[in-house]
PyMOL Python script that loads the backbone (N, CA, C, O; Angstrom):
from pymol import cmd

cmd.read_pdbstr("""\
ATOM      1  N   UNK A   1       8.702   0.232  -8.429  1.00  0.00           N
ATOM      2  CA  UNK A   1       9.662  -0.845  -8.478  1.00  0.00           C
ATOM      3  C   UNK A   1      10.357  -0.788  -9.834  1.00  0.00           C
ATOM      4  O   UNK A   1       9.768  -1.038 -10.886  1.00  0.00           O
ATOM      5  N   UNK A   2      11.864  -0.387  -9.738  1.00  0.00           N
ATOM      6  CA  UNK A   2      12.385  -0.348 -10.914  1.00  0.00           C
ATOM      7  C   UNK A   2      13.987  -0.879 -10.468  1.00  0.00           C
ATOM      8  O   UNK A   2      14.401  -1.032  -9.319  1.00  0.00           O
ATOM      9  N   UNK A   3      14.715  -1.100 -11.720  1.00  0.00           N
ATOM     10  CA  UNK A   3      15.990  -1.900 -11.878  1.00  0.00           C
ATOM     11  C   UNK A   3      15.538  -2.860 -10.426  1.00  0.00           C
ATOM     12  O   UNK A   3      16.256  -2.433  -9.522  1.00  0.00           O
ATOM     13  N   UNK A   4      14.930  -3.608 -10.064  1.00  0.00           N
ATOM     14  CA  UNK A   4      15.294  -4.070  -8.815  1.00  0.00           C
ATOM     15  C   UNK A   4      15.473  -3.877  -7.470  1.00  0.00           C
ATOM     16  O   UNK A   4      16.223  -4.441  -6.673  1.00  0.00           O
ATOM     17  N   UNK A   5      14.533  -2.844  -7.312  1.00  0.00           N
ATOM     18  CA  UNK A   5      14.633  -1.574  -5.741  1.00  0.00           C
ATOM     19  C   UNK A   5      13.397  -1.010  -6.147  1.00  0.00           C
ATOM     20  O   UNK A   5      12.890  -0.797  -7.248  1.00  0.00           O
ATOM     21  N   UNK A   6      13.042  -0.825  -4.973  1.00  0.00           N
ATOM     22  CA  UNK A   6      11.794  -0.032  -3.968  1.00  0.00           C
ATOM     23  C   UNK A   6      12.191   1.988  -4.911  1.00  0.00           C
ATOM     24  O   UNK A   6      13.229   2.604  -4.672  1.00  0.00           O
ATOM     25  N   UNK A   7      11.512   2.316  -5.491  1.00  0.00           N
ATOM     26  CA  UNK A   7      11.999   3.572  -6.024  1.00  0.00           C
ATOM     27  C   UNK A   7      11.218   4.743  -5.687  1.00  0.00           C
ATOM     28  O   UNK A   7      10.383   4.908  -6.576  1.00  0.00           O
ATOM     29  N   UNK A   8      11.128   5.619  -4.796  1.00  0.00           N
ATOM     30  CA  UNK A   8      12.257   5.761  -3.928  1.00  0.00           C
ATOM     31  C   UNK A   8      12.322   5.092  -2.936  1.00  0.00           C
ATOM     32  O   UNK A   8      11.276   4.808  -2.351  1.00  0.00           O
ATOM     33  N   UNK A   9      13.611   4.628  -2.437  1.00  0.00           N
ATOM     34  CA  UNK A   9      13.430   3.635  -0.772  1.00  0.00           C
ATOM     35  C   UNK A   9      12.800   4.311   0.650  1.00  0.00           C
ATOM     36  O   UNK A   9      12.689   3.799   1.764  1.00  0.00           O
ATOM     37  N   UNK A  10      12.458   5.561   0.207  1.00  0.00           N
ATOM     38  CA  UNK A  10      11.695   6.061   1.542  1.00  0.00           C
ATOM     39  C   UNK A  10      10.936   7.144   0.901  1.00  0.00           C
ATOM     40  O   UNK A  10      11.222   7.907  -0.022  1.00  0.00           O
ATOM     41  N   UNK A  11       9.967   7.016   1.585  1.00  0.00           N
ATOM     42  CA  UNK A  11       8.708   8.066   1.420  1.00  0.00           C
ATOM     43  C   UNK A  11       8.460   8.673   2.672  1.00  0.00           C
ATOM     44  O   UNK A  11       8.547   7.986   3.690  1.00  0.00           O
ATOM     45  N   UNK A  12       8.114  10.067   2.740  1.00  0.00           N
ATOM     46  CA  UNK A  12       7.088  10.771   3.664  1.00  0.00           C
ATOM     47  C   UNK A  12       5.896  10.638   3.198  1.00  0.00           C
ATOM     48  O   UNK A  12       5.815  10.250   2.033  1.00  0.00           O
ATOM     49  N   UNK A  13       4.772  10.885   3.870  1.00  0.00           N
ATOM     50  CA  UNK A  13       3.300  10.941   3.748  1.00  0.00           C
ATOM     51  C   UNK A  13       2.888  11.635   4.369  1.00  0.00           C
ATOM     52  O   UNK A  13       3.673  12.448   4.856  1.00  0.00           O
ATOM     53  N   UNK A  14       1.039  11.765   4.825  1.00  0.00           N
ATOM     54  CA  UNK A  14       0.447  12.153   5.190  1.00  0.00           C
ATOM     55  C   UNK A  14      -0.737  11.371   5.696  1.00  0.00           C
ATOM     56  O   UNK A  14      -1.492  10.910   4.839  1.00  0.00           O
ATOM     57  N   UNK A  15      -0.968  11.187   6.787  1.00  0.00           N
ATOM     58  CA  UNK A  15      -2.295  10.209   7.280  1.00  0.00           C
ATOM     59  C   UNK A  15      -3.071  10.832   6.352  1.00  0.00           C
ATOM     60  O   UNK A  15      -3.035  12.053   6.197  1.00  0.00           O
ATOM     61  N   UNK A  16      -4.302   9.550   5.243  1.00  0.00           N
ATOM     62  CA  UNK A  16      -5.341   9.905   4.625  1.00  0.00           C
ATOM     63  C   UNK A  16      -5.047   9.922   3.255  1.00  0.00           C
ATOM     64  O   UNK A  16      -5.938   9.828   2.410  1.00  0.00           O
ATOM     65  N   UNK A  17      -3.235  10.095   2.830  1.00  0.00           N
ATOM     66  CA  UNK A  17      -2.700   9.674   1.251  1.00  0.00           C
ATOM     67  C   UNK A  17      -2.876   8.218   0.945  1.00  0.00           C
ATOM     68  O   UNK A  17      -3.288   7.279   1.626  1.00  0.00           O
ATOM     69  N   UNK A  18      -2.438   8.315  -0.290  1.00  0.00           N
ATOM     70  CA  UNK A  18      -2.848   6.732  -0.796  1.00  0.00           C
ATOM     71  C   UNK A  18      -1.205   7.082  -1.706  1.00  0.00           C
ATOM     72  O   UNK A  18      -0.815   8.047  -2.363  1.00  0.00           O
ATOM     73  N   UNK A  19      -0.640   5.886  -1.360  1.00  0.00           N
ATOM     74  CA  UNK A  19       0.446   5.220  -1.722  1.00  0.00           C
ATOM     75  C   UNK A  19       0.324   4.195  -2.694  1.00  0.00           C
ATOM     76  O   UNK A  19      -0.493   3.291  -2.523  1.00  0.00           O
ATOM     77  N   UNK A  20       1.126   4.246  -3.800  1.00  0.00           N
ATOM     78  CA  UNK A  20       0.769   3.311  -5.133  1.00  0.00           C
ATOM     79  C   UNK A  20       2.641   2.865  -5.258  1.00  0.00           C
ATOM     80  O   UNK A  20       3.706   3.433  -5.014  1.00  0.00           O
ATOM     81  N   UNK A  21       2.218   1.599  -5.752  1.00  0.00           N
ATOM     82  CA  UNK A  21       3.356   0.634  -6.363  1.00  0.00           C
ATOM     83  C   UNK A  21       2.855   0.547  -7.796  1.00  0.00           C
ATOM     84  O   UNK A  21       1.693   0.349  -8.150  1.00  0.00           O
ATOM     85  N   UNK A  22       4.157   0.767  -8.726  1.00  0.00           N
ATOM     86  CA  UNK A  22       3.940   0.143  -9.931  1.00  0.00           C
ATOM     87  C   UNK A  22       5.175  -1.017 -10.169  1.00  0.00           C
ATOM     88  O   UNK A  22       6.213  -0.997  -9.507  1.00  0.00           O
ATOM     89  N   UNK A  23       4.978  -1.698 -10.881  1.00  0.00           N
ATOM     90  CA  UNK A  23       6.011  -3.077 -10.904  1.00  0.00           C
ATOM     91  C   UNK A  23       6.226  -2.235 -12.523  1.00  0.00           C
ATOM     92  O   UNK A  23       5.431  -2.305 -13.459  1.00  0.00           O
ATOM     93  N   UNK A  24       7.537  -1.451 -12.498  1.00  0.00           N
ATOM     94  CA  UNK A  24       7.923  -1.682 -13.644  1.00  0.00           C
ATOM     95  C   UNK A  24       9.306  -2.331 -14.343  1.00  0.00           C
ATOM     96  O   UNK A  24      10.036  -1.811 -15.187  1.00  0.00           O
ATOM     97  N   UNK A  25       9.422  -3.756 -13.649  1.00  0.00           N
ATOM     98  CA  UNK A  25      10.344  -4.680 -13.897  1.00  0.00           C
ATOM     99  C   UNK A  25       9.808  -5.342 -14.475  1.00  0.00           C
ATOM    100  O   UNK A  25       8.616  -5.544 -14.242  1.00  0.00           O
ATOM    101  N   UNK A  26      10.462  -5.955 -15.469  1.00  0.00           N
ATOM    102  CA  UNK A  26      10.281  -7.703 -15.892  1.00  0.00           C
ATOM    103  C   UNK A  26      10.064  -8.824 -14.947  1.00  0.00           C
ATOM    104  O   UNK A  26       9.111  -9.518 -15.301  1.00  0.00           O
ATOM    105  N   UNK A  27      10.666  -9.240 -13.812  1.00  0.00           N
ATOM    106  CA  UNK A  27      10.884  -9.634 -12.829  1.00  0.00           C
ATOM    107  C   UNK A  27       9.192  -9.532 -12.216  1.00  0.00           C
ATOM    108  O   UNK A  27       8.364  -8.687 -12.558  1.00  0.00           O
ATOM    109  N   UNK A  28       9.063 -10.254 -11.581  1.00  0.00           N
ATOM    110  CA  UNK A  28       7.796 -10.307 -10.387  1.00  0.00           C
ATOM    111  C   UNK A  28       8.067  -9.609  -9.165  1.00  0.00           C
ATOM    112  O   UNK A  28       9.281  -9.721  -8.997  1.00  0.00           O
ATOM    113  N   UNK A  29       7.543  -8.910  -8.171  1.00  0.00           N
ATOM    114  CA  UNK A  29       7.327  -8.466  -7.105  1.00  0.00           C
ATOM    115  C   UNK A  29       6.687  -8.926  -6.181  1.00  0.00           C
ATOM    116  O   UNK A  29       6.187 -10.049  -6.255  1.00  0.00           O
ATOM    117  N   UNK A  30       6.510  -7.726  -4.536  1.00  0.00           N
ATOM    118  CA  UNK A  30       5.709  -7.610  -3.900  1.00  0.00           C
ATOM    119  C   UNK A  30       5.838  -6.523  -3.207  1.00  0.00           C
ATOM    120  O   UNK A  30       6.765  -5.718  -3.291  1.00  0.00           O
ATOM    121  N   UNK A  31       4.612  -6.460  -2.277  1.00  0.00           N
ATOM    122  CA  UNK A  31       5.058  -5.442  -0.928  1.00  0.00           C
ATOM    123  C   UNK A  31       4.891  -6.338  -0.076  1.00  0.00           C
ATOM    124  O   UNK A  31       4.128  -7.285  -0.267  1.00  0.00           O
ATOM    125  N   UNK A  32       5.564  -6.178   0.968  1.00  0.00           N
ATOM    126  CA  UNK A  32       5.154  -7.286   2.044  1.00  0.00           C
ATOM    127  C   UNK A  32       5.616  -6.520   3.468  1.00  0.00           C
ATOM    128  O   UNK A  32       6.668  -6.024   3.872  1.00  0.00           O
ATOM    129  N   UNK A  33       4.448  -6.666   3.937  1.00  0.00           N
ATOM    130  CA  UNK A  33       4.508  -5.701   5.278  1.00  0.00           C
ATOM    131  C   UNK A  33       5.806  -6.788   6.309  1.00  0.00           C
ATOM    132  O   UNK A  33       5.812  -8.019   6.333  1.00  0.00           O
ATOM    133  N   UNK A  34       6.782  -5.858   7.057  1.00  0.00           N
ATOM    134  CA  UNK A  34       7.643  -6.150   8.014  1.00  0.00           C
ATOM    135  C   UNK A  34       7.242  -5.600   9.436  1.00  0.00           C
ATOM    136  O   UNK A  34       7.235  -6.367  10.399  1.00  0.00           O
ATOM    137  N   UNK A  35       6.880  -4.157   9.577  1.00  0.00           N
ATOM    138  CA  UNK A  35       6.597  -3.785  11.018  1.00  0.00           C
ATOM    139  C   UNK A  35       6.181  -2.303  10.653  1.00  0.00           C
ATOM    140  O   UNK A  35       6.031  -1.810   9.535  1.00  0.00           O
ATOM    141  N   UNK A  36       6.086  -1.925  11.475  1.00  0.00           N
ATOM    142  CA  UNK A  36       4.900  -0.076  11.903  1.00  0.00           C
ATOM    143  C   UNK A  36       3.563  -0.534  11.490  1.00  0.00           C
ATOM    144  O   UNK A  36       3.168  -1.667  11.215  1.00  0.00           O
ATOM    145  N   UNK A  37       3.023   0.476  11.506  1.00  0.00           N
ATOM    146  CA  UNK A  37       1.393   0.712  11.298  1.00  0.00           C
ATOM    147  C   UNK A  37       1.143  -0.389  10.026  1.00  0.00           C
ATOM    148  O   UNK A  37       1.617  -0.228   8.901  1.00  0.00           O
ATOM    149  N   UNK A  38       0.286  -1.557  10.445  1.00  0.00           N
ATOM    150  CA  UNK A  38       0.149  -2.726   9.984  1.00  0.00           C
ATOM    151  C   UNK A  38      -0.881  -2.470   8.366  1.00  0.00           C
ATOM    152  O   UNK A  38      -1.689  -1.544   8.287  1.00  0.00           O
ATOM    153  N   UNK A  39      -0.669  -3.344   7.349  1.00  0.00           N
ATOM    154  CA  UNK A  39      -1.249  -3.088   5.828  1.00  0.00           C
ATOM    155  C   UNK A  39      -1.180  -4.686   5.925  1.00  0.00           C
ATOM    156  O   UNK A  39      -0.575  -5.484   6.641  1.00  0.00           O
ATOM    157  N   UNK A  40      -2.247  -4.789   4.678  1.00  0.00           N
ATOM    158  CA  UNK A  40      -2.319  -5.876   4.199  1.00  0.00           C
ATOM    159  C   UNK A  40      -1.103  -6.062   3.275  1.00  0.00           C
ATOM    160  O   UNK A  40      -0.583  -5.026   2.861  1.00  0.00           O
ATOM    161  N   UNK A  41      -0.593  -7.209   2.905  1.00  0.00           N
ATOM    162  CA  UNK A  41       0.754  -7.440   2.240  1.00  0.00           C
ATOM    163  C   UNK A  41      -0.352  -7.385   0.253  1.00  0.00           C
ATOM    164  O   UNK A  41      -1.509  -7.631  -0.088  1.00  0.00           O
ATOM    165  N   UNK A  42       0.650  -7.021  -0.310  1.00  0.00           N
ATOM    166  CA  UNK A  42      -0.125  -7.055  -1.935  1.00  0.00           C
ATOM    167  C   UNK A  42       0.161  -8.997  -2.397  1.00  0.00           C
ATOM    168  O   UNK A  42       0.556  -9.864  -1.618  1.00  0.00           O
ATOM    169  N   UNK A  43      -0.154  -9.148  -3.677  1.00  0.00           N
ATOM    170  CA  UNK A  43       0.159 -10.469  -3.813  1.00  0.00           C
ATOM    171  C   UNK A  43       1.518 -10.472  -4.666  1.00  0.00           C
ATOM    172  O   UNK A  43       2.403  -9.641  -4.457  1.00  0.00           O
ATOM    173  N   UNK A  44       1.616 -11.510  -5.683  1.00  0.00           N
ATOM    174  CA  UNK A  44       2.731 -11.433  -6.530  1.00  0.00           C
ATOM    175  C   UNK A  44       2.404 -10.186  -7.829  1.00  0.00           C
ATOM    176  O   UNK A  44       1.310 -10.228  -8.393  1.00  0.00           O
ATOM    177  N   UNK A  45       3.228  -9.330  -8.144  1.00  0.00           N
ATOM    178  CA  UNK A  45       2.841  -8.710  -8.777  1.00  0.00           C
ATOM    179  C   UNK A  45       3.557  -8.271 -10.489  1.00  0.00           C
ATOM    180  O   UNK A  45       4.498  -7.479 -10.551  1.00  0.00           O
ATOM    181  N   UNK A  46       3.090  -8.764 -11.481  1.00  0.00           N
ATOM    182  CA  UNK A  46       3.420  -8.736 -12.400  1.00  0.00           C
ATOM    183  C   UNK A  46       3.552  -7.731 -12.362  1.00  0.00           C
ATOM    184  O   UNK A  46       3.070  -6.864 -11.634  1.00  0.00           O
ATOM    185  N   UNK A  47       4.750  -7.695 -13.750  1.00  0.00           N
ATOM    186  CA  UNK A  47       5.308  -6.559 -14.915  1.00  0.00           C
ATOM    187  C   UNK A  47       3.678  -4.964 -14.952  1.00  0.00           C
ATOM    188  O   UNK A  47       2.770  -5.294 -14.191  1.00  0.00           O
ATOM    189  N   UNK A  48       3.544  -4.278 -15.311  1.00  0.00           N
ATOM    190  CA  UNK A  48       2.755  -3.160 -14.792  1.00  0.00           C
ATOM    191  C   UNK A  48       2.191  -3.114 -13.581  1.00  0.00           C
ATOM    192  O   UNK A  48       2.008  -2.021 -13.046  1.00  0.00           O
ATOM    193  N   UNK A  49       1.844  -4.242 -12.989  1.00  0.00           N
ATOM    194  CA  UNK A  49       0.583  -4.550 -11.886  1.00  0.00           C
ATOM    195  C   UNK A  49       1.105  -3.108 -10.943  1.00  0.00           C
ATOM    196  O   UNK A  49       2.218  -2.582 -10.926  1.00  0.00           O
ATOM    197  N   UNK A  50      -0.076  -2.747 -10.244  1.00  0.00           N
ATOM    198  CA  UNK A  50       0.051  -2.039  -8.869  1.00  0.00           C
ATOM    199  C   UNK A  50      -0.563  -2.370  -7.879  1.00  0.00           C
ATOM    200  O   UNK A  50      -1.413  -3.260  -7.931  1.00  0.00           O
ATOM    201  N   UNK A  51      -0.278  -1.758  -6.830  1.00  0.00           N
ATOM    202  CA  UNK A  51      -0.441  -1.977  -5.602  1.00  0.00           C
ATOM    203  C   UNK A  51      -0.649  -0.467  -4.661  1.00  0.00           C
ATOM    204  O   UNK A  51       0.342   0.222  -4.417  1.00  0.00           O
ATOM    205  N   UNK A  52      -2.113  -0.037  -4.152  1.00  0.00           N
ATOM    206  CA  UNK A  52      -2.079   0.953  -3.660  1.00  0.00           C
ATOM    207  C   UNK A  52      -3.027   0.624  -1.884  1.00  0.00           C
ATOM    208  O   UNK A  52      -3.861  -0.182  -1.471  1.00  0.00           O
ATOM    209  N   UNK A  53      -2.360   1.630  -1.401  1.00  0.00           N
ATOM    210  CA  UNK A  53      -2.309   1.365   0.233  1.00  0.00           C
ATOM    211  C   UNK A  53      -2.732   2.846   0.587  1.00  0.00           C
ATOM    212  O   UNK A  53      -2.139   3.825   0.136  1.00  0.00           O
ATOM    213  N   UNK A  54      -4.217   2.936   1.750  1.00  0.00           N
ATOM    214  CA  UNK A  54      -4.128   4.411   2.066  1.00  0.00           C
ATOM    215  C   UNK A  54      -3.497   4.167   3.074  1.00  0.00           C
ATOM    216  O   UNK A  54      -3.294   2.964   3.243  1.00  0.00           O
ATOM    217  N   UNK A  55      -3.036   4.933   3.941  1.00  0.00           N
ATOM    218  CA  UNK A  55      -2.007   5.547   5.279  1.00  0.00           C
ATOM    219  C   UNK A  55      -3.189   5.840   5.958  1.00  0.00           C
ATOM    220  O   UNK A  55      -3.788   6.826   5.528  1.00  0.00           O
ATOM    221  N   UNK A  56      -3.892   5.012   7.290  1.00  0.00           N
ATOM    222  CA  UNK A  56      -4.944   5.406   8.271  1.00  0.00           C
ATOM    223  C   UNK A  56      -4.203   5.615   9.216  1.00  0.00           C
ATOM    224  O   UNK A  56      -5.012   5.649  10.144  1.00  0.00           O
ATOM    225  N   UNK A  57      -2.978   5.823   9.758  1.00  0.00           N
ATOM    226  CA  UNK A  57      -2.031   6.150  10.990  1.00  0.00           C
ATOM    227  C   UNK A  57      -0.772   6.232  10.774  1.00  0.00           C
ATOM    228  O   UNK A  57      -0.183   5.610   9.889  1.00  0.00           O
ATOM    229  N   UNK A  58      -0.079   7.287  11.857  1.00  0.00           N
ATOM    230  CA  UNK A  58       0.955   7.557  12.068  1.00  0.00           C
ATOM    231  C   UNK A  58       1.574   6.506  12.497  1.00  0.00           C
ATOM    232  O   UNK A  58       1.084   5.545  13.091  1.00  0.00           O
ATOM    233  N   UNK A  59       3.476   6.821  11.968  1.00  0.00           N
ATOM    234  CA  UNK A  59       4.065   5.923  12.355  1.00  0.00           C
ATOM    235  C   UNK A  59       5.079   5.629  11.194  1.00  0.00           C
ATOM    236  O   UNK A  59       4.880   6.229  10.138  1.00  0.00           O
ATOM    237  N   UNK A  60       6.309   4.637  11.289  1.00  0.00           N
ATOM    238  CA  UNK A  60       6.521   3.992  10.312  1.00  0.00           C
ATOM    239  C   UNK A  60       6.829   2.625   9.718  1.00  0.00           C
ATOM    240  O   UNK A  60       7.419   1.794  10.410  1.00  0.00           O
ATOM    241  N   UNK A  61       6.372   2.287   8.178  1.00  0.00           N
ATOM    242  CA  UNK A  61       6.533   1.555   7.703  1.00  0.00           C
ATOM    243  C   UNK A  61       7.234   1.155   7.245  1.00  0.00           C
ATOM    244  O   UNK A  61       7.672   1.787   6.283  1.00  0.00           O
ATOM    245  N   UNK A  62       7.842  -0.131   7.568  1.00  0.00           N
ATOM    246  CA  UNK A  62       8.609  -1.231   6.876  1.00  0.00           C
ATOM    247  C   UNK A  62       8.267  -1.917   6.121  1.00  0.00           C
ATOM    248  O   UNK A  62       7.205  -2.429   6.474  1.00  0.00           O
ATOM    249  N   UNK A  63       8.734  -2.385   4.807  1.00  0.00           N
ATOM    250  CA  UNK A  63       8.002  -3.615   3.925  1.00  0.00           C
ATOM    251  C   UNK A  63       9.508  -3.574   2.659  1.00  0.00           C
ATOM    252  O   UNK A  63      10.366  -2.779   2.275  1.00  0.00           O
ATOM    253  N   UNK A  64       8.878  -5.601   2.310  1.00  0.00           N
ATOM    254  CA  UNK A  64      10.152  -6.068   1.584  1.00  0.00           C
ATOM    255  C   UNK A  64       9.681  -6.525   0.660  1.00  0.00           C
ATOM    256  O   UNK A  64       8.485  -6.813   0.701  1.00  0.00           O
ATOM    257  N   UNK A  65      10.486  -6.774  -0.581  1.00  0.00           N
ATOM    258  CA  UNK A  65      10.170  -7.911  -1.733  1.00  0.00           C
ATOM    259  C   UNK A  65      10.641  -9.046  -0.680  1.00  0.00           C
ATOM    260  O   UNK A  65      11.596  -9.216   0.078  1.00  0.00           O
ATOM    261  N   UNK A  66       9.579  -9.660  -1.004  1.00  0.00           N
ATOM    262  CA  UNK A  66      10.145 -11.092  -0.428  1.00  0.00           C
ATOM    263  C   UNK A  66      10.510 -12.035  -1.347  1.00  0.00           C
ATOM    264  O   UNK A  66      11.152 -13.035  -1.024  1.00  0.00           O
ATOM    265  N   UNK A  67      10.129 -11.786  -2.552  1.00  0.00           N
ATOM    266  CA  UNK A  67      10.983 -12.340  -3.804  1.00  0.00           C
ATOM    267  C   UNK A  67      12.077 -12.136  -4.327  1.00  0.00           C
ATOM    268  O   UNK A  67      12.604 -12.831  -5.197  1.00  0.00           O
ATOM    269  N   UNK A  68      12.489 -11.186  -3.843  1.00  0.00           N
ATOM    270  CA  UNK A  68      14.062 -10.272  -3.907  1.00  0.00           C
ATOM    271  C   UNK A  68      13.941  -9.429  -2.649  1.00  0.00           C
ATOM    272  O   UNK A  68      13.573  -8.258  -2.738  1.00  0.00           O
ATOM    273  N   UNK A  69      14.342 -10.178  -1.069  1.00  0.00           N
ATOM    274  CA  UNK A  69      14.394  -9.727   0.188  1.00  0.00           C
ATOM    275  C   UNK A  69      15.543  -8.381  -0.007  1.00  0.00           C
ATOM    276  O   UNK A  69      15.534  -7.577   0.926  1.00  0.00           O
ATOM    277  N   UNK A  70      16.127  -8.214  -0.696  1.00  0.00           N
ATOM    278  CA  UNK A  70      17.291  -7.425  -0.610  1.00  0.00           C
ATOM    279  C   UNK A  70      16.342  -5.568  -0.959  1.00  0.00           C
ATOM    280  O   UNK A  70      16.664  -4.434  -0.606  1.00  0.00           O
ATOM    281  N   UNK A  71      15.145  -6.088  -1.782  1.00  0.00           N
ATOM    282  CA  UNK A  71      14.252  -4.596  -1.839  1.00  0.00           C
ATOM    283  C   UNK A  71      13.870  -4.396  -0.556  1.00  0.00           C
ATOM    284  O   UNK A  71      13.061  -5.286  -0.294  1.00  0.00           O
ATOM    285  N   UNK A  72      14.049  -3.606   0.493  1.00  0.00           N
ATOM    286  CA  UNK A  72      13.663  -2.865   1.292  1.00  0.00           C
ATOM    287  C   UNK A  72      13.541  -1.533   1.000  1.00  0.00           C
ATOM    288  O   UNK A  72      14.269  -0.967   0.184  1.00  0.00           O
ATOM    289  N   UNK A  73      12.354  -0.806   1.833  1.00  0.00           N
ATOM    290  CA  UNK A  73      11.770   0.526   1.901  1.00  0.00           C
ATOM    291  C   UNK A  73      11.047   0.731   3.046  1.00  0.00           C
ATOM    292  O   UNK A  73      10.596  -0.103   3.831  1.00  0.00           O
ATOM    293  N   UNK A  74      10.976   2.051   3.065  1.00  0.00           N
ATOM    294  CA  UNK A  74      10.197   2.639   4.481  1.00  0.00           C
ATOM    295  C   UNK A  74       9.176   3.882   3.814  1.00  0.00           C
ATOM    296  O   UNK A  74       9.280   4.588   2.811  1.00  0.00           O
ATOM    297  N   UNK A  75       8.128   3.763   4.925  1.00  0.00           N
ATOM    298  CA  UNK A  75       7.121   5.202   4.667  1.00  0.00           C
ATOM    299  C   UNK A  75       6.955   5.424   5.758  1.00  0.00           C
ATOM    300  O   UNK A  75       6.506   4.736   6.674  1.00  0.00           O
ATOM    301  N   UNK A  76       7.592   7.160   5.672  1.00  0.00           N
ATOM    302  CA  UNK A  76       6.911   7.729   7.214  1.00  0.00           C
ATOM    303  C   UNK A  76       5.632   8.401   7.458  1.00  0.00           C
ATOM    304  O   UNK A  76       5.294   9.303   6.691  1.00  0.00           O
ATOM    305  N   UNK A  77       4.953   8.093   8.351  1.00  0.00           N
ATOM    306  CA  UNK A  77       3.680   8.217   8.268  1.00  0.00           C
ATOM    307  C   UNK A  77       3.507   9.648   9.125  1.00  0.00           C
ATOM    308  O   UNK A  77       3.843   9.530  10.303  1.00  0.00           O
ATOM    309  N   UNK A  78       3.029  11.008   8.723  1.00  0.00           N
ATOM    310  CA  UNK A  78       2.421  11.751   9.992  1.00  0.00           C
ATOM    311  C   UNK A  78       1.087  12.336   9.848  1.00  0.00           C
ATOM    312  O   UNK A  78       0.563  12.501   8.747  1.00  0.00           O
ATOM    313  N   UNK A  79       0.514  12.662  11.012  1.00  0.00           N
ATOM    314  CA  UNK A  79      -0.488  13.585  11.020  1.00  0.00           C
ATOM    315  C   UNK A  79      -0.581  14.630   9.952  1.00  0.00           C
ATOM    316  O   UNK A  79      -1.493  15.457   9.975  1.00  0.00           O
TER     317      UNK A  79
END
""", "prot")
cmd.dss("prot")
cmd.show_as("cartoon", "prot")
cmd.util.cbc("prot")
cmd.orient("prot")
């Protein structure tokens, strides 16, 4: 999380990677799950805080700042 956006706004993966958020804004964050292969949402996330998610299935993910709805991103998930 930088200037205000999801950085990069889309990821590929691999079922079994682990996906990390760093908040490096001033500003507060989140991840917040929208739809595909379901995650727990992170909480509010301060200035360094992270947030890491493994990928147990294919598919893809949607998720937003819901503190700044305008951050959207996707991860595609495969085998």
């Amino acid at each position: 999380m930088k200037n205000l956006a999801f950085a990069p706004p889309a990821v590929n993966a691999k079922v079994g990677r682990t996906v990390e958020w760093v908040n490096d804004d001033q500003p507060p964050h989140n991840v917040t799950y929208v739809s595909g292969p379901k995650f727990t949402s992170s909480g509010t996330m301060n200035m360094g805080a992270t947030f890491k998610l493994k990928l147990s299935q294919p598919g893809t993910i949607h998720y937003v700042c819901t503190i700044h709805p305008f951050m959207k991103a996707t991860i595609v998930v495969s085998k």
